[in-house]
Each structure stands twice: as structure tokens, then as C-alpha cells.
N, C-alpha and C positions, 0 to 999 in steps of 0.2 A: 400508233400515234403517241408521242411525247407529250409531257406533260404541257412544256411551252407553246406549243401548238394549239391544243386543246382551249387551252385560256385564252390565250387571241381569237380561235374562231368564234366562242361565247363573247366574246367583248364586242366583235365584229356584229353578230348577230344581233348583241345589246341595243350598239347603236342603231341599226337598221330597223329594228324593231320600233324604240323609241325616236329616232331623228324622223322616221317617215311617218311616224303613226297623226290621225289625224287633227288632235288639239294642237294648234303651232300659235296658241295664244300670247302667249310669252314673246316669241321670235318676232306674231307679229304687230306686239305692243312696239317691241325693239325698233323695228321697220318701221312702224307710222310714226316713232320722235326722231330719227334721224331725217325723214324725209320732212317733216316739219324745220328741222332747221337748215335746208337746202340752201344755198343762196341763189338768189333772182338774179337771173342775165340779163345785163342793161345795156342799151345802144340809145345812140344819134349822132346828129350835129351839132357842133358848133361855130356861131358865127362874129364878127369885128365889124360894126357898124362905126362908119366916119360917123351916122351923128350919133352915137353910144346911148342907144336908149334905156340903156341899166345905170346910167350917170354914174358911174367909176367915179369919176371926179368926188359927185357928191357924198360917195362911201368910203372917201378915202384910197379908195384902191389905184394899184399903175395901170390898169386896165379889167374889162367886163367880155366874159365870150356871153351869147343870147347862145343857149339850150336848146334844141331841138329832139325829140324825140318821147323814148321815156321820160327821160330828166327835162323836165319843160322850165326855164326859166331863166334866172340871172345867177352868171357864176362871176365871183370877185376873186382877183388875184393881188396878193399882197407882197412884193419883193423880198427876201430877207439880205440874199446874198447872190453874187453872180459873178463870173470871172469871164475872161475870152481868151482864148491863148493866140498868135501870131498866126496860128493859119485855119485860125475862125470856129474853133469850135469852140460852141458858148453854154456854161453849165450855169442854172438859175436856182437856188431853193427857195421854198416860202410857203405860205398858206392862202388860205381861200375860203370864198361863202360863198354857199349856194344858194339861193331863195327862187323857190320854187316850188313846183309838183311834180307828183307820180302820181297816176292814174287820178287825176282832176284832185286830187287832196293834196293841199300846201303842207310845206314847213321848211325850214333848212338843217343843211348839216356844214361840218369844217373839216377842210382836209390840209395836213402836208404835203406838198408837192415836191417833182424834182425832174426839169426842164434839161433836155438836152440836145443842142443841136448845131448845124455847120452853117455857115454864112459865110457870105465873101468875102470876108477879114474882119479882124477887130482893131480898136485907136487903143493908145497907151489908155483910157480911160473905164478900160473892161466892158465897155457896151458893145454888141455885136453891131455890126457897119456893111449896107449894103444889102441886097437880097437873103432871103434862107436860101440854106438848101435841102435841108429836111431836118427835122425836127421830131422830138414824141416826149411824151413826160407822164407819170406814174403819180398816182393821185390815191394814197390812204385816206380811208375817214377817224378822224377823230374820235375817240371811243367817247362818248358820255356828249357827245354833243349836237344830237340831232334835238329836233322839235317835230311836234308835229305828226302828220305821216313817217317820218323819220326820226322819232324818238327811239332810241335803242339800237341805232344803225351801225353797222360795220361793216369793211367791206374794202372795195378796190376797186378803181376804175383808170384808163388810160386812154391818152389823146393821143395816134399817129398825126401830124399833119399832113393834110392834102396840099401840097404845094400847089401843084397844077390847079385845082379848083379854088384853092383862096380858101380853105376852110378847115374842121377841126373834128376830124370823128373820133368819137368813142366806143370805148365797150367797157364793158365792165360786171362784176358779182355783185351783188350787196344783198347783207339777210339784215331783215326786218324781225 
């Protein structure tokens, strides 16, 4: 048996000795912080009330989805920018407040957004005109600006729209 052989099989044997042996303290202090900073899978709906009982109006915002689910509450949507191109596809950015709860504890957080979706045409005016035809948009949180239950939030969540049912579901991570 050669020398290089030799030293691999002891190195082999090192590890197996120590990787199996049975204090795996260390490894699993390792494991219990990363799994503390897991993030939380988040789902519901969301819904557009004719009579907008999050008063958008009064928050200033172009419009309020009402929260169903995890995220229980009022989401504000703030326009910043938007275009349409000629055969209706219409891209929005902007920001937003959420005022709400998770698991029956309030607070809010803000995210950037970025809206994209088909319609049955747009006017020289860049607003979308006519029915959607599908939609979905990507929703960051704003680092430093949760309250609340949501103080220290991060995270990510997204809206497919259900055309067919008139509504707005999400899913989403978020670490606490």
C-alpha cells in the first residue's frame, strides 16, 4: 500500500470517526439558526368592493384589495407609472400599504410592486381599455418598514389574477 493511499484511508476513517460520533452540538446549534430564519408561507385572497370599504379614496391611494387569508386586511395601491402598448398589454409600477394582521396581531408593512397584464386594448392615454385578460404582479417588502407584528419584515409575495372568479390570490414567503 502506497503512501497516498494510506493517508486517505486515515483521513477517511478521521472523518467517519468524528462526522458520526455522537456530540453533533455544533451542527445542531447550526441547524436550529437557520431554521429559525426559515421564511413563512403566506396565502389568500383578495377582493375589489364597489363600495371600498378600505376608503382608498381616503388614503390617498387609486385603489384598496380587502385581504383574505393569512394577511387579513387593507392593501393600498399607489400608481407610480404605467404604460399600455397597442395590443393591450399593460405594465404598472408602484407602491403600497398593507394595514392589517397575521395571526390576529396588527401592524403594517410597504412594498414595491410591478403589475403586468393583457386587456382588450389600450387609448393613446396608456390606461388599459376594456376587459383583462390575465394579469399577476410581484410584490417586495420594503426592508425597514414593517410595524408592528411585521416589524423586521422581509420578504415576497405575489398576486395571479383569477379572472374567471373576479378576485386576486396570493402566495407568498415572509421571515419575521
Amino acid at each position: 500500500m502506497n503512501s497516498k493511499t494510506f493517508i486517505c484511508l486515515i483521513f477517511c476513517a478521521a472523518l467517519t470517526i468524528f462526522g458520526c460520533s455522537k456530540d453533533n452540538s455544533a451542527r445542531q446549534s447550526a441547524s436550529d439558526l437557520s431554521n429559525a430564519s426559515a421564511a413563512t408561507q403566506v396565502s389568500g385572497v383578495g377582493f375589489i368592493y364597489a363600495d371600498d370599504p378600505c376608503d382608498a379614496v381616503g388614503q390617498g391611494a387609486a385603489f384598496a384589495l380587502t385581504l383574505t387569508g393569512d394577511l387579513e386586511g387593507c392593501d393600498y395601491f399607489f400608481i407610480d407609472e404605467f404604460e399600455c402598448s397597442p395590443g393591450g398589454t399593460y405594465r404598472e409600477k408602484g407602491r403600497e400599504l398593507f394595514v392589517g394582521t397575521y395571526k390576529g396581531q396588527s401592524g403594517t408593512f410597504r412594498t414595491t410592486y410591478r403589475f403586468e397584464g393583457k386587456y382588450e386594448g389600450c387609448p393613446e392615454n396608456g390606461e388599459p381599455l376594456g376587459a383583462e385578460i390575465f394579469g399577476r404582479c410581484q410584490h417586495p417588502i420594503v426592508e425597514g418598514s414593517g410595524t408592528g407584528i411585521f416589524e423586521g419584515i422581509t420578504g415576497r409575495f405575489n398576486f395571479i389574477d383569477d379572472i374567471e372568479a373576479g378576485n386576486y390570490p396570493y402566495k407568498g414567503h415572509l421571515k419575521f
